[in-house]
N, C-alpha and C positions, 0 to 999 in steps of 0.2 A: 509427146503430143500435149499443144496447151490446154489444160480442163476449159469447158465452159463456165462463163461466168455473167455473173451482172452486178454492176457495178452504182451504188447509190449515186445520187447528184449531191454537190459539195454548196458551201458559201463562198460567195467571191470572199478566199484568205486575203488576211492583211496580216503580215508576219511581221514582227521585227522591235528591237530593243528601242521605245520612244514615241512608238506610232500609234500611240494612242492620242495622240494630240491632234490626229487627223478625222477622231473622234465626232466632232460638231460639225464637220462637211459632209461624214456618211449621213449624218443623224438629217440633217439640211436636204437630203435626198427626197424624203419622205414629207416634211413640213415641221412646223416648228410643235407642234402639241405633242411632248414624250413623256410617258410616263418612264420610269427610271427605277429599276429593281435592280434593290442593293442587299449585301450579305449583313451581318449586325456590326461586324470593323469597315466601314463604311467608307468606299474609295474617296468621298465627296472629302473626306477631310486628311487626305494626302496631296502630296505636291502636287500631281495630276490631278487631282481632284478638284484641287482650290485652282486651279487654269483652267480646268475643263467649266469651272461654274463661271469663271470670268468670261470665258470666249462665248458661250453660249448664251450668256445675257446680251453681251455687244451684238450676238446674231441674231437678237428676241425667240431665242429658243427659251422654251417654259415648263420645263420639269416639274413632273408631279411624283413624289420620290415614296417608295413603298419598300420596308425593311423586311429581311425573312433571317428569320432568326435560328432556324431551324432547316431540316428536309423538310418540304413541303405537304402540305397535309392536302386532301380533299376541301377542307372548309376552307383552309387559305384561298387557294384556287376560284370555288364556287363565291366566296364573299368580294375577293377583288374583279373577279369578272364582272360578277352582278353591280357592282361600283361603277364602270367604265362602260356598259354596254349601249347605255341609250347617245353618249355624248364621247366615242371613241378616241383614243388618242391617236397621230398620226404616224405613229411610232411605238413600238416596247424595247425598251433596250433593259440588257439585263448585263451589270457588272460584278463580278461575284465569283463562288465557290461554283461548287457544282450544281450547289443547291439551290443558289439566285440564280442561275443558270436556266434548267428545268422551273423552277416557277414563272420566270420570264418565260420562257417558250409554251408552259401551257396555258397562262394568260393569255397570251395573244394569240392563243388557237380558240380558247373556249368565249370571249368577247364576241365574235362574230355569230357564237351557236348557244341556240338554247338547251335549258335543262345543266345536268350537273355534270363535273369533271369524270366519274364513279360510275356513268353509267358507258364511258367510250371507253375503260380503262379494258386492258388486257386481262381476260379471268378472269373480270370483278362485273362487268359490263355487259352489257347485249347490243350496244350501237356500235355502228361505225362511225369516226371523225369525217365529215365530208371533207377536210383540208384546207377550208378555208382559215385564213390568219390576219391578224393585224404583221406589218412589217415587223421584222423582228431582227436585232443587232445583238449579237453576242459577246461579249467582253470577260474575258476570265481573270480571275486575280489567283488561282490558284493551279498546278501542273499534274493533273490527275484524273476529272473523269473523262476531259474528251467531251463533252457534250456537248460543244460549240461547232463541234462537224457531224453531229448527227440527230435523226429524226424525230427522238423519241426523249420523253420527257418523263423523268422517275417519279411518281408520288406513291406518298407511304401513310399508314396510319396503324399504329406501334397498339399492341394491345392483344386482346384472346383471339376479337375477331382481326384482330390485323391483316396488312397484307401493303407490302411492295411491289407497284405493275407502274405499267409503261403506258401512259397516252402515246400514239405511234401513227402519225404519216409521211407517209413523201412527202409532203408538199411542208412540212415541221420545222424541216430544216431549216435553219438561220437563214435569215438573205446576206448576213455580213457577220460575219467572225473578226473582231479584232486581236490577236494574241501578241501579246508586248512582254515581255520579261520582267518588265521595269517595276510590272502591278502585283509581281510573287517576290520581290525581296523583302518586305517586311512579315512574308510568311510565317509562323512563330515553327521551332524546328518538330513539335508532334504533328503539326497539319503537314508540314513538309515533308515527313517521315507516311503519315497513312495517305495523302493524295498520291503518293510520289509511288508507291507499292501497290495502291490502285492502279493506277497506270500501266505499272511494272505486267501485273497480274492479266493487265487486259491486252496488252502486247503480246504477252506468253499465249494466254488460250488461245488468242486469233491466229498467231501465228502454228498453233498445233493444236487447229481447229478441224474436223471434219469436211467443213465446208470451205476451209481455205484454196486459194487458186493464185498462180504466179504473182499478180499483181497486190493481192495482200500480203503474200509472203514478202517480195521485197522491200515494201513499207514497212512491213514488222521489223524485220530487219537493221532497217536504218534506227527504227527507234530503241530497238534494242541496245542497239551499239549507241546512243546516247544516253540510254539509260547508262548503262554500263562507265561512261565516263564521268556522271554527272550526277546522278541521283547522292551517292556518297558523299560526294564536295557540299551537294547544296545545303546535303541535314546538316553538318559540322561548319559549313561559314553561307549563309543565306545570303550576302553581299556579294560575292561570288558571279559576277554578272555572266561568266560563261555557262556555266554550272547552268543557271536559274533557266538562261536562254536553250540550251538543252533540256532540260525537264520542261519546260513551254513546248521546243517540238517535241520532244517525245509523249507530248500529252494530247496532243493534235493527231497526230501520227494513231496514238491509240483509238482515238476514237473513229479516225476513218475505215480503222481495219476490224472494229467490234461490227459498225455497221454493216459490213461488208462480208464478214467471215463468222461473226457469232464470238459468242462466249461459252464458256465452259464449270466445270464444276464449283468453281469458286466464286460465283455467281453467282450461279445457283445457291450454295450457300446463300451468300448475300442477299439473296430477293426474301428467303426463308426465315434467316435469322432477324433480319431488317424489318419485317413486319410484326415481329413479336416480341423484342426488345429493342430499347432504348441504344444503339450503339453505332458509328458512324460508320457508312460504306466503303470508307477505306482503310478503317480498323479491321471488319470482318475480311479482306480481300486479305490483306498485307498476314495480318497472324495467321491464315491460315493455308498461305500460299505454298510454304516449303512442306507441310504435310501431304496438302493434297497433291502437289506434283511427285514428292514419293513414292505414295499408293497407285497414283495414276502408271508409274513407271512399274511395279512392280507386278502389276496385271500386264502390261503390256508384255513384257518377260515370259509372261505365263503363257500369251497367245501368238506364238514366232508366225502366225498370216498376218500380223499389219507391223510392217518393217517402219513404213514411209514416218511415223509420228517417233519411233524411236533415231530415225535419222536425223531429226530434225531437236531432240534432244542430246544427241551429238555436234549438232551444231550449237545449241544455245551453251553449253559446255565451250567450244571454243569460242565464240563470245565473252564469256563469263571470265574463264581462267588464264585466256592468254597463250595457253601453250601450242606445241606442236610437236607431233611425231608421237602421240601417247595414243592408245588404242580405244576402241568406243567405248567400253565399259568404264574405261576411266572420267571420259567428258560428260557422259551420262550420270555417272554417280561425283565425277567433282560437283557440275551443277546443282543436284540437290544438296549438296554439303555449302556452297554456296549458299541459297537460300535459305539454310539451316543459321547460318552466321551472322546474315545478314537481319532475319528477323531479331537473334540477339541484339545485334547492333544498333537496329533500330530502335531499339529499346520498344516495341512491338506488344499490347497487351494482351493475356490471354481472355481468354470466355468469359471465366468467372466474375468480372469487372464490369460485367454486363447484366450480371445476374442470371446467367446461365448457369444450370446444374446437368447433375447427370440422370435428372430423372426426365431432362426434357432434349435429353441427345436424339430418342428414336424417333420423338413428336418431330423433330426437328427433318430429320432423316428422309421420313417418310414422304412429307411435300418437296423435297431438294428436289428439283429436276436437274438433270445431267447430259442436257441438250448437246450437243455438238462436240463433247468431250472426247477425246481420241479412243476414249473404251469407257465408256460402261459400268459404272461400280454397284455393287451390290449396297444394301442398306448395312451389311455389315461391317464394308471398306467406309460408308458413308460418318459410322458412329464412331471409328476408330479415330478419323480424321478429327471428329470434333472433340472425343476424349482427348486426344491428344494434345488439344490446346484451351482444355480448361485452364491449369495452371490452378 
């Protein structure tokens, strides 16, 4: 029987290797006044860049261009809102990481609403977003969070009191995703390598998520099976234009099915670790993916009532390794030896580079939520995970 479901509303996609050039006629939907949030390697001065600024001059489109150099902070957010608010642009378009991404998206949420980004934030807030937005067009230059098909907009502020939460509505989501390939081959190969395991990661959990239902599963799926052909090619040749255009869908893909199906422990991590040091959200996802899916597996062992997540580690196994005719324990545990090799490969860093020690594993532990993970881990599975990739 098919579980019930509900399913987020999308961007109209605009898929495809070049089609960012069609860039100036979405942006021309809205009117010519765009502000334009860009990452700190700044599309404006690549070949699509330097056409995108010609054609949009010949259309008296008038870019007002704001650089993030960084994940996005609460003051970025509240100081550029407060910039735009009395005299709106007619448009936000955001080209960029994940991170120009989410600041583009919660600009154009918080321009319309008064008050500050930190008090609609999830955990940190006591309002709700009413949903209203400036138009909002999403452009990725990079194959990893997904953000460009979903609702919610990461900000972070690194420190004691830190914390990583999600501004978060329906109505958030982009009105236009452009995802082009052409804007991730100058990737450099460590963003290639933690976007790319970002993605990986967010694929995995959705797809052996608690909440998942047919419709995420098959999506997961496909991207999986793009990951699997592509992520590899693209770290060792980034000009690779199949390669890059697969890690593009499989970063799209991810993000449709996080919205839709949740995330899992290595998220959690990530919301955790990401508030309290200085370290990228696809460093924390990618080093610590093949552990946490170990331990995840090895409770799951422990509790023979939930078969359905260990079948479905049997499948990412034949995925992964190719084979056929080998029995589940073997696809199940190639799999994590897979992700064991892979984070080698990726040349993947651990904790320590972060500044993490071991006196702040349990601090760490403790706030991990472990939402929708197929089981449950105790704080003991929780600090093993993280010892594990001090390094």
């Amino acid at each position: 029987m098919i579980k019930p479901f509900l399913f987020s509303r999308l961007p109209l996609l605009v898929f495809g290797y070049g089609r960012v050039s069609e860039l100036p006629s979405f942006i021309m939907r809205y009117g010519t006044r765009v502000l334009l949030v860009t990452g700190k390697d700044t599309f404006l001065n690549s070949t699509s860049g330097i056409k995108f600024t010609r054609v949009t001059a010949e259309k008296g489109i008038k870019p007002d261009q704001l650089t993030i150099t960084g994940e996005p902070s609460a003051r970025l957010i509240d100081e550029a809102s407060a910039r735009y608010r009395d005299v709106p642009p007619d448009v936000v378009v955001a080209i960029g990481g994940g991170s120009a991404i989410d600041a583009g998206k919660a600009i154009s949420a918080m321009i319309p609403v008064q008050g500050n980004v930190k008090d609609y934030l999830e955990g940190v807030g006591n309002k709700e977003h009413p949903g209203n937005k400036i138009p909002f067009i999403a452009v990725p230059t990079t194959a990893g969070t997904g953000s460009e098909a979903t609702k919610n907009a990461v900000i972070s502020q690194t420190g004691k009191d830190g914390f990583k939460k999600s501004l978060r509505h329906d109505n958030l989501v982009p009105d236009i995703a452009v995802i082009d390939a052409e804007l991730t081959i100058s990737c450099p190969q460590n963003i290639t390598a933690a976007s790319g395991m970002d993605c990986f990661s967010q694929l995995t959990e959705a797809y052996l998520s608690d909440k998942a239902n047919e419709y995420t599963d098959a999506l997961a799926v496909e991207g999986l099976n793009a990951i699997k052909s592509s992520l590899v090619r693209s770290y060792y040749n980034g000009q690779d234009v199949y390669a890059r255009t697969g890690m593009s869908f499989a970063a799209l893909t991810s993000g449709i099915c996080l919205a839709n199906a949740g995330l899992g422990v290595i998220h959690g991590f990530a919301s955790s670790i990401g508030g309290k040091f200085d370290i990228p959200h696809g460093v924390v996802c990618g080093t610590l993916m093949a552990v946490s899916n170990e331990v995840t597996v090895r409770r799951l062992r422990k509790n023979p009532g939930n078969r359905t997540a260990l079948r479905k580690y049997v499948m990412l196994g034949k995925i992964f390794l190719g084979q056929k005719n080998k029995n589940d324990d073997y696809f199940v545990d190639g799999f994590i030896e897979y992700l064991h090799n892979l984070t080698d490969e990726l040349q993947l860093p651990g904790l320590k580079k972060a500044g993490i020690t071991g006196d702040d594993l349990k601090g760490i532990s403790l706030v991990t939520e472990c939402k929708n993970n197929p089981v449950k881990l105790e704080t003991e599975e929780l600090i093993e995970i993280l010892y594990r990739r001090l390094l």
